[in-house]
N, C-alpha and C positions, 0 to 999 in steps of 0.2 A: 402316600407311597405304600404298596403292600408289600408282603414279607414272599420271598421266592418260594417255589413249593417244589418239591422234589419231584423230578419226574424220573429218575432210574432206581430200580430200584435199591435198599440197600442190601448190603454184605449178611446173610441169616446169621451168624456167629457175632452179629455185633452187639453189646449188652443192651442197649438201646435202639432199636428198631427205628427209622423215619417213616413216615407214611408216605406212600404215594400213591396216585394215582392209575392204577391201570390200564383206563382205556386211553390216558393222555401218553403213556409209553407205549402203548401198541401203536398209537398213529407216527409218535415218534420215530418210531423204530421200523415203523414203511416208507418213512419219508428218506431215513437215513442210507436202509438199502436201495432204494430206489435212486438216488444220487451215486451211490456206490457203483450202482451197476451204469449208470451215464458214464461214470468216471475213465472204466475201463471199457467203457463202447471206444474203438479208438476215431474212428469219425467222428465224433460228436467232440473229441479233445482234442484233435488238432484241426478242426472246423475245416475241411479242405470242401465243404461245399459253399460257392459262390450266392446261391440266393438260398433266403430264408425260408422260402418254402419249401426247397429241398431238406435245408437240415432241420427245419420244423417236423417235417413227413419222417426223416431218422429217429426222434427222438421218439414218435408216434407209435415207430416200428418196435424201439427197445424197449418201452412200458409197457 
């Protein structure tokens, strides 16, 4: 089992720094808005379309 790795990164004032990864927080941090913004698409959260291809073409539209 490996040990977790920091992917935000830390507070600069802290006496001890973590390391982290950078490009693993940049993907992070697209995937995160990118949910975000599905969140408040409001079609896509209250699923009012009937077939999946319609609301697959929505989500298509808000990415």
């Amino acid at each position: 089992m490996t040990s977790p790795l920091a992917v935000i990164p830390s507070n600069r004032s802290r006496k001890i720094i973590i390391p982290h990864d950078p490009i693993i927080y940049k993907h992070r941090n697209r995937i995160e808005s990118c949910f975000n913004r599905l969140k408040h698409f409001r079609r896509f959260a209250t699923r009012y379309e009937r077939l999946s291809i319609s609301q697959g073409s929505s989500i298509t539209l808000q990415s």
